[in-house]
Structures are given as structure tokens and as C-alpha cells.
C-alpha positions as CSV (number, residue, x, y, z in Angstrom):
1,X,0.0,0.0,0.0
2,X,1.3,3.6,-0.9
3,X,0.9,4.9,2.4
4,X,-0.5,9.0,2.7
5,X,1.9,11.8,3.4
6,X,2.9,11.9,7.4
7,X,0.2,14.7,7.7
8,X,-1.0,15.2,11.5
9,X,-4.3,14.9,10.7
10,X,-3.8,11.1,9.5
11,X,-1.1,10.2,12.2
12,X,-3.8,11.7,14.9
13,X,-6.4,9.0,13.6
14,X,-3.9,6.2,12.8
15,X,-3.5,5.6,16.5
16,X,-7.0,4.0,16.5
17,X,-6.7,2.1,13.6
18,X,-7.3,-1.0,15.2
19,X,-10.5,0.6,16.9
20,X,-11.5,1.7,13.7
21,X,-10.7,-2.1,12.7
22,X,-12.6,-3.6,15.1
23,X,-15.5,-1.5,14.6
24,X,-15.5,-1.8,10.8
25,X,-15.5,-5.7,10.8
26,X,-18.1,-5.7,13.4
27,X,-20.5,-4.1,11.3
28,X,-19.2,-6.3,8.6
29,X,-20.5,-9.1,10.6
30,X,-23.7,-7.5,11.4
31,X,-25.3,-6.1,7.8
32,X,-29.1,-4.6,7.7
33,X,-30.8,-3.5,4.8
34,X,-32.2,-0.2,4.0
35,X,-34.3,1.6,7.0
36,X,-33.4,-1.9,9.4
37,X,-30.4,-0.3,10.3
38,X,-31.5,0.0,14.3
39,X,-27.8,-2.5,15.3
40,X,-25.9,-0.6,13.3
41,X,-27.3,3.1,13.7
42,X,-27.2,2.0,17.7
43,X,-23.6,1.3,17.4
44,X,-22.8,4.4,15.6
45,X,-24.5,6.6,18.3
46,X,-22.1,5.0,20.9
47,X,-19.4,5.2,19.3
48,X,-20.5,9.1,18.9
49,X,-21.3,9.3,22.6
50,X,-17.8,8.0,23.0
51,X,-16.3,10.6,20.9
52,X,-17.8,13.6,22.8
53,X,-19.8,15.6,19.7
54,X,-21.9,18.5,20.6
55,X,-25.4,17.1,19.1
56,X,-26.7,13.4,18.0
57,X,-29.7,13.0,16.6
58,X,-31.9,9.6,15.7
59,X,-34.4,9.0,13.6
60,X,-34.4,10.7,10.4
61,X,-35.4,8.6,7.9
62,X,-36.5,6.3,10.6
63,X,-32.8,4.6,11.0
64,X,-30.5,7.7,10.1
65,X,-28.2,9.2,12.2
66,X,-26.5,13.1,12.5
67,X,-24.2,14.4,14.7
68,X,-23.0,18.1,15.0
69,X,-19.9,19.3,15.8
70,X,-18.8,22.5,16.6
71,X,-15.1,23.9,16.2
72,X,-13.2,25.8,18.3
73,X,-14.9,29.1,17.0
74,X,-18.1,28.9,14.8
75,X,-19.0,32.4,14.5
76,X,-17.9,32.5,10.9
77,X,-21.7,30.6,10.4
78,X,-19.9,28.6,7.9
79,X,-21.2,25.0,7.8
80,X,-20.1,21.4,6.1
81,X,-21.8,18.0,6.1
82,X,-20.3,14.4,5.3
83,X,-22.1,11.6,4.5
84,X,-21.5,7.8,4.7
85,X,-23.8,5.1,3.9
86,X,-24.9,2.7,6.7
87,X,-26.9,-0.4,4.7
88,X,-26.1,-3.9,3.5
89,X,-27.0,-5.9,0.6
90,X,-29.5,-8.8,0.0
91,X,-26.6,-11.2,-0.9
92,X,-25.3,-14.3,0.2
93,X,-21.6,-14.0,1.6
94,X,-19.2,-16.2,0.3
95,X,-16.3,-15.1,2.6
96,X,-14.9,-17.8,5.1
97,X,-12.7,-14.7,6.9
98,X,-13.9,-14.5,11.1
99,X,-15.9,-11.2,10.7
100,X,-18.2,-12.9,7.6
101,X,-22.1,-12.3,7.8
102,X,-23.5,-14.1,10.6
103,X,-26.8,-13.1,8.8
104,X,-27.6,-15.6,6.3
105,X,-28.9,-14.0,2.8
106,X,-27.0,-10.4,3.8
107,X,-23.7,-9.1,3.5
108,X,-21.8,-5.7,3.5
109,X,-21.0,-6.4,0.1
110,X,-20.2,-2.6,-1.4
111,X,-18.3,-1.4,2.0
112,X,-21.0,0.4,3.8
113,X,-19.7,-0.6,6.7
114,X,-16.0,0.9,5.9
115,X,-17.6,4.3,4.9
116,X,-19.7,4.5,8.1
117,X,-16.5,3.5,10.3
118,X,-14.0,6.4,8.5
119,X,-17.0,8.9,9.3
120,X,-17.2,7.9,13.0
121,X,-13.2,8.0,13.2
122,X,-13.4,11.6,11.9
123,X,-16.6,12.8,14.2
124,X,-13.8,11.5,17.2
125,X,-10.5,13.8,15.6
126,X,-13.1,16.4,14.9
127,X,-14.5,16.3,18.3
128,X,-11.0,15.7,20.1
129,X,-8.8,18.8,18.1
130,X,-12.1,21.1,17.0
131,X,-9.6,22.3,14.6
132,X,-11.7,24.8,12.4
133,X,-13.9,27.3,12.6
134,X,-17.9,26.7,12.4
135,X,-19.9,23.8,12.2
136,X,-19.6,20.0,10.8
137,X,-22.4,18.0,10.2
138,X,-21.9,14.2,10.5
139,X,-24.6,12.4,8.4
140,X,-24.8,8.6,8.6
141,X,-27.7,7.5,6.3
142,X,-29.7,4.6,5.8
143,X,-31.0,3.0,2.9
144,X,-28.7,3.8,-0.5
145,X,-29.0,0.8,-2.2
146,X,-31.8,1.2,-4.0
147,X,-34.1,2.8,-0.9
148,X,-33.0,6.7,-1.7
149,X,-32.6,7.2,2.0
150,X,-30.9,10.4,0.8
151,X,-34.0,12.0,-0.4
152,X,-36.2,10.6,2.4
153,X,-33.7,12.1,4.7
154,X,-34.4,15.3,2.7
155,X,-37.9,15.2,2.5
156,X,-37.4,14.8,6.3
157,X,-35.8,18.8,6.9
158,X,-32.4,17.2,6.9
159,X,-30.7,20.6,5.3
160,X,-33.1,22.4,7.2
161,X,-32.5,21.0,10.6
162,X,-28.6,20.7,9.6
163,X,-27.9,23.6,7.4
164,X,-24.7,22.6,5.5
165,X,-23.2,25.0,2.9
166,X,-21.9,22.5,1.5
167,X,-21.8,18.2,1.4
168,X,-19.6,15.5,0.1
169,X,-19.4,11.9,0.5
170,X,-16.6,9.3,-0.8
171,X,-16.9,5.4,-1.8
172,X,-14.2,3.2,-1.7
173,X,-13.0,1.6,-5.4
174,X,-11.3,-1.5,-5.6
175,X,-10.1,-0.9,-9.2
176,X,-8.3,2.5,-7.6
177,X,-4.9,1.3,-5.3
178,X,-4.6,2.0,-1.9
179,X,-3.7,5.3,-0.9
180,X,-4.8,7.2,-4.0
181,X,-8.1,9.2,-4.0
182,X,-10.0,9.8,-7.7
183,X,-12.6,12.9,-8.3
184,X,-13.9,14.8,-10.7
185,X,-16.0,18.0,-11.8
186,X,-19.4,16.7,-13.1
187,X,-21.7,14.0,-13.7
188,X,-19.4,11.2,-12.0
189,X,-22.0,8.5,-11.5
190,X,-25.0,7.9,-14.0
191,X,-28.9,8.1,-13.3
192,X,-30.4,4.9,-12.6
193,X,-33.8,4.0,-13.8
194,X,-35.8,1.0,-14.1
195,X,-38.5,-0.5,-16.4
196,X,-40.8,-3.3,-16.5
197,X,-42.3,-4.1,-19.9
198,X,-45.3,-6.8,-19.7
199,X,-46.6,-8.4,-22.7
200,X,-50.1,-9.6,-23.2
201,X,-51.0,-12.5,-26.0
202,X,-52.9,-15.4,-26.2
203,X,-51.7,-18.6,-24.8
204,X,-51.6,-22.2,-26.3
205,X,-50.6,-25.4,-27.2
206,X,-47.0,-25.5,-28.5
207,X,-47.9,-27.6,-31.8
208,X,-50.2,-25.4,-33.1
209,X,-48.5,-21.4,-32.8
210,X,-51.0,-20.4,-35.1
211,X,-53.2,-20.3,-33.1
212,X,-51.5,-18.0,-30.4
213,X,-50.5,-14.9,-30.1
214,X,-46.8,-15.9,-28.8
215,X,-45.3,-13.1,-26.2
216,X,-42.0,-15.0,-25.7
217,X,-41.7,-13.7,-29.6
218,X,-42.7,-10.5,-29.3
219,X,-40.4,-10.7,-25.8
220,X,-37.1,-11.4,-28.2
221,X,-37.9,-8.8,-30.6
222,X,-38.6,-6.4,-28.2
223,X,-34.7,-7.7,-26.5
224,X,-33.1,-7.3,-29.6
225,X,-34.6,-4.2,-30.8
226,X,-34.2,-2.6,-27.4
227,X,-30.0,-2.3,-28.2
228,X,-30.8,0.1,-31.0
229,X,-31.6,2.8,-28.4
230,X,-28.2,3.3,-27.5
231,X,-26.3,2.3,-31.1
232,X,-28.7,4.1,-33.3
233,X,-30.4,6.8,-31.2
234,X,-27.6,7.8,-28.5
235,X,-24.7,9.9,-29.8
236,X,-21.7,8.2,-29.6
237,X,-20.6,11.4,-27.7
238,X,-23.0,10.5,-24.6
239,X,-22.8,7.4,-22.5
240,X,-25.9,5.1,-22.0
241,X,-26.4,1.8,-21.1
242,X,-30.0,-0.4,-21.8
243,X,-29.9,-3.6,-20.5
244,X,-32.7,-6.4,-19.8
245,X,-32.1,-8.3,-16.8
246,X,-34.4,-10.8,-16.5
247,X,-37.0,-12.3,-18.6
248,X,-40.2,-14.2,-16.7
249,X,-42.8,-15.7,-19.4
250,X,-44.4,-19.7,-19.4
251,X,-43.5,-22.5,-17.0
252,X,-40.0,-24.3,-17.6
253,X,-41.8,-27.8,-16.3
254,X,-44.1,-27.0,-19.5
255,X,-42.1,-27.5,-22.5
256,X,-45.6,-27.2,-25.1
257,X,-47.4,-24.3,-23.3
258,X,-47.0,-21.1,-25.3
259,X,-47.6,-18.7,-21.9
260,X,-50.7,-15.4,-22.1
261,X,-48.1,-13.2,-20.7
262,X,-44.2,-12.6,-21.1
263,X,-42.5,-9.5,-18.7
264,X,-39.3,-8.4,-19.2
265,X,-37.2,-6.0,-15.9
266,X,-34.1,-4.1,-16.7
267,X,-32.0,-0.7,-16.2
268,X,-31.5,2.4,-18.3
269,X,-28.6,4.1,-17.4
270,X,-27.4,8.0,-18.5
271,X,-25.9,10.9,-17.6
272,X,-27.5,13.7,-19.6
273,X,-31.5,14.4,-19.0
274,X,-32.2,14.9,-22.7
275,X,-30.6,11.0,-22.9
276,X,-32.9,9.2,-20.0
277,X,-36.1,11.5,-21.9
278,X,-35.0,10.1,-25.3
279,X,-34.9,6.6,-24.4
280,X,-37.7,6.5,-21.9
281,X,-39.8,7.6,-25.0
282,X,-38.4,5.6,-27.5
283,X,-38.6,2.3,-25.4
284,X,-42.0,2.8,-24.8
285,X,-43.0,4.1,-28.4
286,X,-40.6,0.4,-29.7
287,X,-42.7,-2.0,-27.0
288,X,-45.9,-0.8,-28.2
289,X,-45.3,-1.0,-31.9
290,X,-43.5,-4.4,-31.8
291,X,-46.5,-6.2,-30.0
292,X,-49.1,-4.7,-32.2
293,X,-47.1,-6.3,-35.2
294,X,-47.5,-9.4,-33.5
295,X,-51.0,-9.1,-32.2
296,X,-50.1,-8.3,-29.1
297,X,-50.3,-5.8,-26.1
298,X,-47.8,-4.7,-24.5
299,X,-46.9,-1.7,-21.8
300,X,-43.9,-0.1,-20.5
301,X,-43.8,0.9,-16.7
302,X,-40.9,3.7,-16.4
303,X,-39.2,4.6,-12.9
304,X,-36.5,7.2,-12.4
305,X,-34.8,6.2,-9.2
306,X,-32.3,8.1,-8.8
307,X,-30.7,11.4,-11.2
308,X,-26.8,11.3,-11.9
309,X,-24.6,12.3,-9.5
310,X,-23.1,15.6,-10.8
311,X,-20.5,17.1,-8.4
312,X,-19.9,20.9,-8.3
313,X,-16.8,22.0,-10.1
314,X,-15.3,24.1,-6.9
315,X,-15.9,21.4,-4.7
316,X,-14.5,19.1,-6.7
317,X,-11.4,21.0,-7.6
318,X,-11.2,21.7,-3.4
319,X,-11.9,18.5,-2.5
320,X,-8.8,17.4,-4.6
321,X,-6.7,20.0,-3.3
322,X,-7.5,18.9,0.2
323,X,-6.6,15.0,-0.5
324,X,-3.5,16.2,-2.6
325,X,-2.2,17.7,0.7
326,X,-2.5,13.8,2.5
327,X,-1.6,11.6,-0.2
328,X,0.2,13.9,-2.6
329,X,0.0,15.2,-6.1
330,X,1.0,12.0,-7.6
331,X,-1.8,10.1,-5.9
332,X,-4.9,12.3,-6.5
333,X,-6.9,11.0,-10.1
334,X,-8.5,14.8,-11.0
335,X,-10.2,13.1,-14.1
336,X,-11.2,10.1,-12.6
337,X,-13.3,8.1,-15.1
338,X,-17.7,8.5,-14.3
339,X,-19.1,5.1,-13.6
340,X,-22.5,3.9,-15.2
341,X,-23.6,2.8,-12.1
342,X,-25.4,4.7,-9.4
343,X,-25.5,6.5,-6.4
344,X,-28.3,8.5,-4.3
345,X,-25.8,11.0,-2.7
346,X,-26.8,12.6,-6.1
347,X,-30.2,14.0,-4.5
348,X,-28.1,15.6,-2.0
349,X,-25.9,17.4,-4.8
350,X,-29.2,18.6,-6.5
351,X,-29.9,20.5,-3.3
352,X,-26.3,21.5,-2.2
353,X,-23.2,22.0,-3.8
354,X,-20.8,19.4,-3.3
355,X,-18.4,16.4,-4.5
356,X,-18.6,12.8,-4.3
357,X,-15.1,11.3,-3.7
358,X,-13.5,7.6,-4.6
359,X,-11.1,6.2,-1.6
360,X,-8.8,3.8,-3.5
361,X,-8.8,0.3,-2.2
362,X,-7.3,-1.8,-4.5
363,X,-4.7,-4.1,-2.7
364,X,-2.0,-4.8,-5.5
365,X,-2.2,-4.3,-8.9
366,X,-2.0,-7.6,-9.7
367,X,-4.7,-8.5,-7.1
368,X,-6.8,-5.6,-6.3
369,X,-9.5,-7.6,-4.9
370,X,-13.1,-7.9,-5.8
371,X,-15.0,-5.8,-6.9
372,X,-18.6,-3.8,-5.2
373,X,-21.2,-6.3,-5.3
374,X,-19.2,-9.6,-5.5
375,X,-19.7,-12.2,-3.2
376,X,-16.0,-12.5,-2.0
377,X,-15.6,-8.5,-1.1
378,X,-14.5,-7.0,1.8
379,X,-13.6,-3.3,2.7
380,X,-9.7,-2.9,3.4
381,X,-9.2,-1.7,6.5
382,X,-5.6,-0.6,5.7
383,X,-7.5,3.0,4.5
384,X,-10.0,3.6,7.1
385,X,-7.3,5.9,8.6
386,X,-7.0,7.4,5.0
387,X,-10.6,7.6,4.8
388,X,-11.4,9.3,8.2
389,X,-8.5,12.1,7.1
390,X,-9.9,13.1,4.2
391,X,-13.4,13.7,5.8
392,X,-12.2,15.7,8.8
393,X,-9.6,17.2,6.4
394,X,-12.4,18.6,4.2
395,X,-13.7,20.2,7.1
396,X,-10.4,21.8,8.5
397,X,-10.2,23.2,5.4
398,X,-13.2,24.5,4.5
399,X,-13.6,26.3,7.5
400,X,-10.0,27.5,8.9
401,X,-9.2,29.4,12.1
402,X,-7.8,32.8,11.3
403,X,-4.7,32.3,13.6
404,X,-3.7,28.4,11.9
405,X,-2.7,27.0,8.6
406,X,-4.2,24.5,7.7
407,X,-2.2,21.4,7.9
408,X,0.0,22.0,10.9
């Protein structure tokens, strides 16, 4: 691992790495889904009560957590909030390490658990130095994987309650190497929608088609056809990604039963709004025309769940000045490439200007690990120290004493 620069912000925090250890791989071993989090939101608070913030407060969003803290001054009115994610996944663990699930069917399998820990080992430098000047707002959130506990945190007066100027939020990247930190100005995760397509015929004996209306045809056309969206409507300037998922149509104990009904689930993923509105309107305009070619019915049911994730181009460029000062120029990816997958901090940056980080996790570059949502993952401890830096470094730097420079 390249290890950061021998700032005192991360040597203050290394002396509890194997707290922060301990505390990561217990939540590891403990995963909750979105708005179950009460074990993990519990042990957060106590580990806050521990740490000796100003303000904790429970229950927003029914599991979420925020704690304030104040810095040595805060007349200034400036304000900053960070965020980490708290939930698990609905996914079987295949680890055979000592801190694997012990909750069959869940698993901490996109490092939830890490981003939660590097928060809480900030909120205790924070609360131990109070090296700044205004106020930091601690948000530990439930629900991101697929739940959009961000916007039910902000439906719920989260900025109103906990003014922040501004927010930002980091998610560690196994394809990044330990010890470097990746970000960029704009869109740097797509929107995320999904669609179900169901498709009505008539149903029949396998011998005789003809006298059917066959929607596991019209279900194949409708497949193939769907790829033109992106190769024939899309510019190849813009990135978008269509892709059916899963196909549910007839019985597979039934090898002569042409099914009544065929449905189709899948993803649409972009990062421009005149992109998602294009293809959300040409998918449905394609479903409907294909079936009635065949005879058929069919309808398209369209959900945004969640907008890209666009960060602010100050925020961003700050954001990398603050983790160039850790892990050094060399280390810091200022054009690090967006992903096409998807992230609800992004209802967070339509309300406040911010930047969404990526902590690199990667353990060699022969073996970096695997990757979010595999079976065999596991957050690497070796940057929680690394992680909780950066956070409290965003906030020593956004809001400085007058009488310090920042980074001494």
C-alpha cells in the first residue's frame, strides 16, 4: 500500500486504527438492509457518545443518524456536512474470513460498513482537536442501495434542521490502489432508472402457434430491438447503457405451453436528461409497436430512481486539493473516469453543492480484490485511517481558524 503523506491529521487517527478495525468488521458481521439499520445506527451513536460531539440525533429517515460538531470558534456561520452510507445488501456472503455475515442471505457487500466506520473516526478527531472554525455535520444514512434514504432524509428537513453550505461523500474503489483518492467536476456516477415491460397474448398449445399470439416472440424482438436505443439513437458522444435483466414468461416444467403473458425487468442508465427522456420515449413508443405487429399488447412501466450524480466544479477541484495535501500530487486521479452505475448521494448534490469522492482500495495491482457487489468482497481496512483524514480534512479546510494554517 502507498501509504499517505505523514500529515498530522492522519497520524492523529492512525493511533485507533485497530479501533476503527474492530469497529468496521463488526458491522461487517452485522449487515441490515435499508431503514433496518437499528444494530448498526445504535452502534454508531455509541461510538459518537464516545467521541464527545456537541449534538446526536436519531431517527431521520426512521434509522438515520447526525451528529454536530462544533469547532473551536463557529462564529464564521460557515457550515459542512459528510455523509456515509450505513446499509447492507440482500446477498449471500461467500467469505470464510472470522468477521463474515453471521446473517444468512445479507452481507456488507459494497463497503457500507467501511464508509460508516471512516466517518465515525473523523466525528472523534473532529470532536478531540475542533480544529476549524464553524460547524460539521456528521450524516450517517440509511438506505442507498436502491431505498433513496438520501431523499427521504431530505424530505425529512435534513438541510433544514442541519444547514450545510456545503456536502460531500466518498466510496471506496477497488479498481483505484490504496492510498490514491480519484474525483472529478461533473456528472461522475449515472442516473439509474428501471423499467418493466409486460406483454399480453394469447396462450396455447406449442404444436399449433398459429393459433396463439406468442409473447416469448414478441419478448425477443422487443430484447433485440431494445440495443438500438443506445447504437442508433444515442450519440456516440453521450454514454448510456440499456440492459434487460431478466426475462419471466411460461413455465419451464411445461415444454408445449405457449404462456398469455411474457415481462421483461431491466435498467436504463445515463448521464445527460435529454438522454434518460430520449430513451424513456423511445422504449415505450418500440414496446408498443413491436407487440401490435404481432397481435399483441404490451406496456412499458418507467421509474427514475435516482438522477446522476453531478459534483460541483469548486468542490470538486477543493476536494482534490485537500486529499492532494495527504496523499500527494501524484496520488490524486483529478479526471477520474464516471461510472455507469449509481449513487443517491446525487439528491443531496441537487440541493447542495458538493463532491462525491472515490477512496482507492485496491490491494496490488496484480490482485486488487473484488470488486462492489461480489460475493468474495470486503472493505480494506488498511484505509480507514486514510478515509477518516480526508473527511475531517475537508472540514479543516473549508472552514480555517484565522490564527492556523491548515495542515499543521
Amino acid at each position: 500500500m502507498l501509504l499517505p503523506h505523514p500529515h498530522g491529521v492522519f497520524r492523529h487517527i492512525a493511533r485507533h486504527h485497530p479501533e476503527l478495525t474492530a469497529f468496521r468488521r463488526d458491522l461487517h458481521a452485522h449487515p441490515e438492509l435499508g431503514f433496518e439499520e437499528e444494530r448498526t445506527a445504535a452502534r454508531v451513536v455509541e461510538a459518537l457518545k464516545l467521541a464527545r460531539v456537541d449534538e446526536i440525533h436519531t431517527g431521520i429517515a426512521k434509522t438515520g443518524v447526525v451528529a454536530v460538531v462544533r469547532g473551536r470558534w463557529h462564529g464564521s456561520g460557515r457550515s459542512i456536512g459528510l455523509r456515509a452510507d450505513m446499509d447492507a445488501l440482500p446477498m449471500r456472503e461467500e467469505n470464510d474470513f472470522a468477521w463474515r455475515s453471521c446473517r444468512g442471505g445479507l452481507m456488507h457487500g459494497c463497503g457500507h460498513d467501511g464508509h460508516t466506520t471512516m466517518l465515525v473516526g473523523a466525528a472523534r478527531y473532529l470532536a478531540e482537536t475542533r480544529r476549524f472554525d464553524g460547524t460539521a455535520y456528521l450524516i450517517f444514512q440509511p438506505g442507498e442501495e436502491g431505498c433513496a434514504g438520501a431523499r427521504r432524509m431530505i424530505e425529512e428537513g435534513l438541510f433544514e434542521r442541519f444547514p450545510a453550505q456545503q456536502v460531500f461523500a466518498m466510496h471506496n474503489w477497488p479498481s483505484l490502489p490504496a492510498g490514491q483518492v480519484g474525483v472529478a467536476p461533473g456528472a461522475v456516477m449515472a442516473a439509474s432508472d428501471r423499467f418493466e415491460i409486460t406483454i399480453n397474448g394469447r396462450g396455447g398449445h406449442g404444436a399449433h402457434p398459429h393459433l396463439t399470439v406468442d409473447p416469448v416472440v414478441v419478448a425477443a424482438q422487443i430484447i433485440t430491438a431494445a440495443q438500438s436505443l443506445v447504437s442508433r439513437n444515442t450519440s456516440p458522444l453521450d454514454n448510456a447503457v440499456v440492459s434487460i435483466c431478466a426475462m419471466q414468461g411460461g413455465d419451464l416444467g411445461a415444454m408445449s405451453v405457449i404462456p398469455r403473458q411474457a415481462k421483461l425487468v431491466g435498467t436504463v442508465r445515463t448521464f445527460r436528461p435529454q438522454v434518460q427522456d430520449m430513451i424513456e420515449e423511445r422504449l415505450g413508443r418500440l414496446v408498443e409497436s413491436l407487440a401490435l405487429g404481432f397481435g399483441a399488447t404490451a406496456r412499458l412501466d418507467y421509474e427514475r430512481v435516482y438522477p446522476a450524480t453531478v459534483n460541483a466544479e469548486a468542490e470538486a477541484r477543493f476536494a482534490a486539493d485537500v486529499a492532494e495535501s495527504l496523499v500527494g500530487p501524484q496520488q490524486v486521479v483529478r479526471n477520474v473516469q464516471a461510472s455507469m452505475g449509481a449513487e443517491d448521494f446525487s439528491f443531496m448534490l441537487q440541493v447542495r453543492p458538493g463532491a462525491y469522492l472515490r477512496l482507492g482500495q485496491g490491494r496490488s495491482a496484480e490482485d486488487p480484490g473484488s470488486f462492489l457487489h461480489n460475493s468474495r468482497y470486503d472493505f480494506n481496512d488498511e484505509v480507514l485511517p486514510l478515509g477518516s483524514a480526508l473527511f475531517a480534512s475537508l472540514v479543516e479546510r473549508a472552514m480555517p481558524l484565522a490564527d492556523e494554517a491548515f495542515g499543521k
